[in-house]
VMD Tcl script that draws the C-alpha trace (Angstrom):
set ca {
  {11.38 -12.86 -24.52}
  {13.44 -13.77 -21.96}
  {15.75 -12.50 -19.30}
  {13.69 -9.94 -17.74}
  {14.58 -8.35 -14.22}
  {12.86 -6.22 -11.81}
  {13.83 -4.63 -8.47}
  {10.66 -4.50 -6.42}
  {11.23 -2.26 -3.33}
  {8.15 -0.56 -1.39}
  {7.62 0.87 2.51}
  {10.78 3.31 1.74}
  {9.37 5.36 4.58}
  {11.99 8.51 4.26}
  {11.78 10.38 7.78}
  {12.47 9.50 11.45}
  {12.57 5.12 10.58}
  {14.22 4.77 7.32}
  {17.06 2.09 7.46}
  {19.47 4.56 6.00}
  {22.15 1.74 5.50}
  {19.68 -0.49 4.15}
  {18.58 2.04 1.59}
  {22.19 2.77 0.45}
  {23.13 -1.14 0.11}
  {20.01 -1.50 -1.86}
  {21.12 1.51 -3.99}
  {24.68 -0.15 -4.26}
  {22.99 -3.95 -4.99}
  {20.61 -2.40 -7.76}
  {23.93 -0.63 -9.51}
  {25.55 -3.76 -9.70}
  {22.46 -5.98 -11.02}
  {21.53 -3.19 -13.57}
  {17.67 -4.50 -13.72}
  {15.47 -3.82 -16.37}
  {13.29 -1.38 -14.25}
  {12.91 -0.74 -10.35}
  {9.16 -0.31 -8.70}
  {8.29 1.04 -5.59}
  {5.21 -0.08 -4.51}
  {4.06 2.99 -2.44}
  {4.93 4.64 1.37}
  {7.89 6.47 0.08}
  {7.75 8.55 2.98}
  {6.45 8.25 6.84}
  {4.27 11.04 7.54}
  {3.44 13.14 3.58}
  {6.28 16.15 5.12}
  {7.94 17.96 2.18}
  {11.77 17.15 3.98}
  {10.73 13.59 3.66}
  {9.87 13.77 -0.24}
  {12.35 15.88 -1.30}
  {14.75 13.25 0.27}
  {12.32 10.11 -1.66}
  {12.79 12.06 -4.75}
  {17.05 12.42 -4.36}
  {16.81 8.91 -3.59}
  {14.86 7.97 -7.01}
  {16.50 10.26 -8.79}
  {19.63 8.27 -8.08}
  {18.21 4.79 -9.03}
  {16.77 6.50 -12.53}
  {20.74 6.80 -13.23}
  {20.75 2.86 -13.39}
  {17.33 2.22 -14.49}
  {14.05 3.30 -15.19}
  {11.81 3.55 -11.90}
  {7.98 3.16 -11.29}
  {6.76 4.23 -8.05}
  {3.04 4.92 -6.98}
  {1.63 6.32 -3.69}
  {1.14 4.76 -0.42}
  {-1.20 5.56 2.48}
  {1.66 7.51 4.26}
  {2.51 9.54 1.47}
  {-1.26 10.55 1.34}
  {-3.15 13.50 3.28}
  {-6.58 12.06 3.50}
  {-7.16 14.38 6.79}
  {-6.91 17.27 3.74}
  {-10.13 15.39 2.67}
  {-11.62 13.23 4.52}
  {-14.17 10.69 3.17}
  {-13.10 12.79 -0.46}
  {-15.75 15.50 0.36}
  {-12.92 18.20 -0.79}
  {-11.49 15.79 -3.96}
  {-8.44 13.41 -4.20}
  {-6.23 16.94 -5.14}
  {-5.76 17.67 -1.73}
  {-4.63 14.33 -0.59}
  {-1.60 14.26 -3.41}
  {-1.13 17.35 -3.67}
  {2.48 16.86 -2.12}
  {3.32 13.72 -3.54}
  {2.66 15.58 -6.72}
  {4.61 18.41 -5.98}
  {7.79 16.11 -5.78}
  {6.65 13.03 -8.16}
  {4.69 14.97 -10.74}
  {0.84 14.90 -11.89}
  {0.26 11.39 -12.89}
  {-0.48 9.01 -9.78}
  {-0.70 5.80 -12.00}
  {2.47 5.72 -14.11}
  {2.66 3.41 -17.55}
  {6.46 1.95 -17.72}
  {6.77 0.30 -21.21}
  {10.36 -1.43 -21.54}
  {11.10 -4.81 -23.78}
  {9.43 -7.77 -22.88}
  {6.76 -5.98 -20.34}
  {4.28 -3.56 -19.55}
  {4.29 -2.31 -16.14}
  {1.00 -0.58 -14.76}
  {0.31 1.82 -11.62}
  {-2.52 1.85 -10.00}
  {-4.41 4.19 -7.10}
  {-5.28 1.85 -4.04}
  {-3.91 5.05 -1.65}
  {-7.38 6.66 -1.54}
  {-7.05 8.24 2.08}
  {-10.17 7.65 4.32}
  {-12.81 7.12 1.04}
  {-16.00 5.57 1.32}
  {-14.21 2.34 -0.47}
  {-11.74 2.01 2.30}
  {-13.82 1.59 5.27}
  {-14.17 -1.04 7.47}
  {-16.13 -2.13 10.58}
  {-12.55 -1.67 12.29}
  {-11.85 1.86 13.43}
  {-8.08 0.96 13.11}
  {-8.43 0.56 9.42}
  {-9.35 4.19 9.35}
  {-6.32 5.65 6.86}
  {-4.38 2.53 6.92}
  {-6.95 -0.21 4.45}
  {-7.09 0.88 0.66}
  {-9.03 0.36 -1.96}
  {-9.07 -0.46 -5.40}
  {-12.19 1.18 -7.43}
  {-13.74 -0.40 -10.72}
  {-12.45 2.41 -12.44}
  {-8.78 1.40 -11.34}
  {-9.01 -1.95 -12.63}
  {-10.96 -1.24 -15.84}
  {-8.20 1.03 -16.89}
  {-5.98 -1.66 -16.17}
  {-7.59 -4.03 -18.61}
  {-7.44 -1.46 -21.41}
  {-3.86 -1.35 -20.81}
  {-3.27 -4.56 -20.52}
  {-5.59 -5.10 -23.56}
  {-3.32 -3.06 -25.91}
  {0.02 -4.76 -24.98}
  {2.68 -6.03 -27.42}
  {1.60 -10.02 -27.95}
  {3.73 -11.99 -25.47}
  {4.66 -8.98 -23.22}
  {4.41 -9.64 -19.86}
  {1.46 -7.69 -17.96}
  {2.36 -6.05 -14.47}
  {0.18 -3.92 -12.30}
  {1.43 -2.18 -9.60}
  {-0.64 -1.17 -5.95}
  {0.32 -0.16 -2.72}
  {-1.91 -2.28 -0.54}
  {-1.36 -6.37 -0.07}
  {-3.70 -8.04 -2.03}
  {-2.59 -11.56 -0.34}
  {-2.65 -11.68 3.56}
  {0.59 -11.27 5.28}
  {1.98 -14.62 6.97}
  {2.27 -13.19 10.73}
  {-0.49 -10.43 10.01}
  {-3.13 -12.25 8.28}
  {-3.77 -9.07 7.26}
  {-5.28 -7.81 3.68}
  {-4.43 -4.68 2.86}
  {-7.91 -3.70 0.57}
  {-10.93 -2.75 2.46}
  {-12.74 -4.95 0.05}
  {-10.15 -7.16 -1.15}
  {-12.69 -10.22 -2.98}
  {-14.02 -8.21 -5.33}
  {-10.64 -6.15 -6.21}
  {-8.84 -10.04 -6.06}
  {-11.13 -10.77 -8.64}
  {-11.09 -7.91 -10.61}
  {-7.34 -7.86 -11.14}
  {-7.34 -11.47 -12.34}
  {-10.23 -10.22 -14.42}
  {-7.28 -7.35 -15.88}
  {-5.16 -10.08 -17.63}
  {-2.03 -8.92 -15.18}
  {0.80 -11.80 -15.21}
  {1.95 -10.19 -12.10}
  {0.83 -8.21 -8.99}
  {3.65 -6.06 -6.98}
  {2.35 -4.55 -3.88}
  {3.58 -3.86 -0.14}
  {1.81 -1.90 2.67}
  {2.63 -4.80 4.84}
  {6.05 -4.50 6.08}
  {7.04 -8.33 5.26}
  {7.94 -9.90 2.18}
  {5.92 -12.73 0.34}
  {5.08 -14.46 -2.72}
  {1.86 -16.43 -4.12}
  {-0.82 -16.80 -5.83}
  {-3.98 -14.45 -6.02}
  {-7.08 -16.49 -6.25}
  {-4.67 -19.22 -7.69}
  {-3.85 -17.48 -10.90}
  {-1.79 -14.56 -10.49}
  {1.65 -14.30 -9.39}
  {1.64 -11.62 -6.39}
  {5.10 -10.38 -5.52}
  {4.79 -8.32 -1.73}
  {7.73 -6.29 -0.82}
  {8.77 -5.93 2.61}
  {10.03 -2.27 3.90}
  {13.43 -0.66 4.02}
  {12.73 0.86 7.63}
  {12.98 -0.04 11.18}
  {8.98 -0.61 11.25}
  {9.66 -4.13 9.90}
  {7.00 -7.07 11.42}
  {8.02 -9.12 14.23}
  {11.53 -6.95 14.56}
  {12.46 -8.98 11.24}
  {15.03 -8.02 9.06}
  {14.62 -4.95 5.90}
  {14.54 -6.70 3.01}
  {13.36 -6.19 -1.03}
  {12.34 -8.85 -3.71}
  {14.20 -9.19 -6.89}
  {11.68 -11.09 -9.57}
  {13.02 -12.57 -13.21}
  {10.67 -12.96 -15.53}
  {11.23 -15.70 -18.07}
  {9.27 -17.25 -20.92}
  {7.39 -19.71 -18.97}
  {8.09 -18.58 -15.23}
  {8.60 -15.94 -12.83}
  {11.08 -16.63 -10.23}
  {10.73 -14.32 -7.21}
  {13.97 -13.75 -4.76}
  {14.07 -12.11 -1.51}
  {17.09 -10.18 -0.22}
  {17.43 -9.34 3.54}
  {18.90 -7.00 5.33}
  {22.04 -8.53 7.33}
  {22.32 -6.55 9.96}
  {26.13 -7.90 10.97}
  {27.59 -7.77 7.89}
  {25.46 -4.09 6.89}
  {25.09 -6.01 3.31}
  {21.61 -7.70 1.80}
  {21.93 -11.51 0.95}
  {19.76 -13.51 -1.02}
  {17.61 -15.54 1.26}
  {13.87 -17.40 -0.11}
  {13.19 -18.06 -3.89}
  {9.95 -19.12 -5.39}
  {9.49 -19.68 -8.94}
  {6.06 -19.47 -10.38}
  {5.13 -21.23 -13.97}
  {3.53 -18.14 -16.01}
  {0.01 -17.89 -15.98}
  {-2.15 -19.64 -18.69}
  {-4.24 -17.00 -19.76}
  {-0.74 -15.28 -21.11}
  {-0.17 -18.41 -23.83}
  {-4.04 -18.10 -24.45}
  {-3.22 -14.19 -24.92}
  {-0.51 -14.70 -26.85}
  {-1.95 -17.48 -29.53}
  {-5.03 -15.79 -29.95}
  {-2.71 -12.49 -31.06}
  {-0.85 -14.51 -33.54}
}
mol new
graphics top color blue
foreach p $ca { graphics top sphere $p radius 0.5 }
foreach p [lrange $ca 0 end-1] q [lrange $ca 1 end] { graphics top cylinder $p $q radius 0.2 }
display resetview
């Protein structure tokens, strides 16, 4: 298995900030490449209006004519004050996101070579998500047991040698200028999605683009957004990861803003994780 590609965008943010250009030359960039599969890592739109799905949904729509997508729900694209702490049920929260997106909040994307997981960190204002900061309130996630167990059963009935990826909105790694984590409780869920068997970890939430390692075993690809709300005034930009045998090389493209074109800027290659050759033998 070799030669796999994936175009990780997240922070889409359709409404009043969306870097239309930035979104089009993205659009135009993934035609050309022709990945294996695109993910969106969450915050499709800015504030969970109907207008601002209906355009997230054209927008996907288009991208599913080059290749399949995966996209899963951000904090923005969720109406926690429809239920807050859950009292009233997660239906209420998503009920617009599935409106435009469909029932199922935590997609499966099978294609050759990998297995590509969703999974619900976008739990509005939940008992999971609170911190001793009142401007967490809405804005940390959380990742429940229950997320992460049906992760592992995923994960657990995988082709032999298929590369496992698991897909959240929040950061699991803290952002270089934020220092920010974007889980509530982000230790335990660290260690629980090491504890899945995922090769890889795509998230966003933070609005800056990174790479590393999650508790020094997991490869962790963070997408920046492709709106004006960028960190620091920096640049839009997206990752594009290639997943070989051994490695997986991660590649960020940036926004620039003269030339109205992205450009490949960082790479950082990662050597596959171990416990995917113990996986692997053990299948044999």
């Amino acid at each position: 298995m070799t030669g796999i590609v994936l175009v990780h965008l997240s922070d889409l943010h359709f409404g009043s900030v969306a870097e239309l250009d930035a979104l089009e030359d993205a659009l135009r960039f993934i035609v050309e490449l022709a990945p294996s599969a695109t993910v969106i890592s969450g915050d499709l739109t800015m504030r969970a209006r109907h207008g601002e799905f209906a355009a997230a949904r054209l927008y996907i729509d288009r991208l599913k004519l080059t290749a399949p997508v995966l996209a899963v729900p951000g904090n923005h694209d969720t109406q926690w004050w429809q239920s807050p702490l859950t009292l009233l049920g997660n239906s209420r929260m998503h009920y617009k996101y599935r409106r435009w997106f469909g029932q199922d909040l935590t997609p499966v994307l099978q294609i050759p070579g990998a297995v590509i997981a969703g999974a619900l960190s976008a739990n509005g204002v939940a008992p999971g998500s609170l911190s001793r900061n009142p401007n967490d309130i809405a804005v940390k996630g959380n990742l429940p047991v229950s997320e992460t167990r049906r992760l592992t059963k995923i994960f657990e009935a995988a082709p032999a040698g298929a590369y496992r990826v698991a897909v959240l909105h929040h950061n699991v790694l803290p952002g270089r200028l934020s220092g920010r984590m974007g889980l509530a409780h982000w230790r335990s869920a660290g260690q629980r999605l090491v504890a899945t068997g995922a090769d890889l970890v795509l998230c966003g939430h933070d609005h800056e683009e990174g790479a590393g390692l999650l508790n020094n075993q997991v490869v962790v690809s963070t997408a920046n957004t492709l709106s004006t709300r960028t960190r620091g005034a920096r640049p839009a930009s997206f990752n594009v990861i290639r997943l070989q045998s051994d490695r997986i090389e991660i590649e960020f493209q940036v926004w620039d803003t003269a030339a109205r074109r992205f450009a490949s800027s960082e790479r950082h290659a990662f050597a596959r994780p171990e416990h995917s050759a113990v996986r692997t033998a053990a299948r044999r």
